[in-house]
N, C-alpha and C positions, 0 to 999 in steps of 0.2 A: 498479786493474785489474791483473791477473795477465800477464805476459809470454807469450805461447806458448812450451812447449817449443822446439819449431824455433830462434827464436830465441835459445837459452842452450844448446844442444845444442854440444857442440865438433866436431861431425861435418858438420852442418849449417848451420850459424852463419857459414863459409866459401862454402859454396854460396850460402846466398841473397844475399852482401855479392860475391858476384862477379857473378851474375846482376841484383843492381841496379844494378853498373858497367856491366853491357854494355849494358843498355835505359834508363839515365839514371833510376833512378827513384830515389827520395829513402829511404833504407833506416829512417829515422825517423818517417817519414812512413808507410812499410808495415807498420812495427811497430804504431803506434800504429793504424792502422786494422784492422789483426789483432785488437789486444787487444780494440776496439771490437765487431768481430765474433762473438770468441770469448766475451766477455762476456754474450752473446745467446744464447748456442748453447745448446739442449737446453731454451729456457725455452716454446717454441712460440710465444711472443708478440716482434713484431718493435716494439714500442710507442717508439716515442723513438728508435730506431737512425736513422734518416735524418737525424734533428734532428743527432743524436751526430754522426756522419759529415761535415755538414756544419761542424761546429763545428771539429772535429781541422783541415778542409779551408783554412777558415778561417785557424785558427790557424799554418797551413804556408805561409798562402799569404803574411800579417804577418809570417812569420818569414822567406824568401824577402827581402822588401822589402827589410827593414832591414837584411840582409848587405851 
């Protein structure tokens, strides 16, 4: 999967890693559900994105654990 821009932006890249310290949200965790997203986008069919989503959710939630 292709990163979002936003994320590799040097301008932006700062914003969003401050904005996920201030609301606690796992900045790995909203990358890969972006890329999840953006993967989708433009193709008009949502077919397996839920499944997707679940699994990334999944896989954050194993990696959480084991810290």
């Amino acid at each position: 999967m292709k990163t979002p821009p936003c994320f590799e932006d040097q301008q932006t890249k700062p914003i969003i890693r401050q904005i996920c310290e201030e609301h606690n949200i796992d900045l790995d965790l909203l990358k890969d559900l972006c890329e999840e997203v953006n993967s989708h986008a433009g193709s008009g069919r949502r077919f397996g994105l839920p499944e997707n989503i679940d699994a990334i959710l999944d896989r954050f939630v194993k990696r959480t654990k084991e810290v």
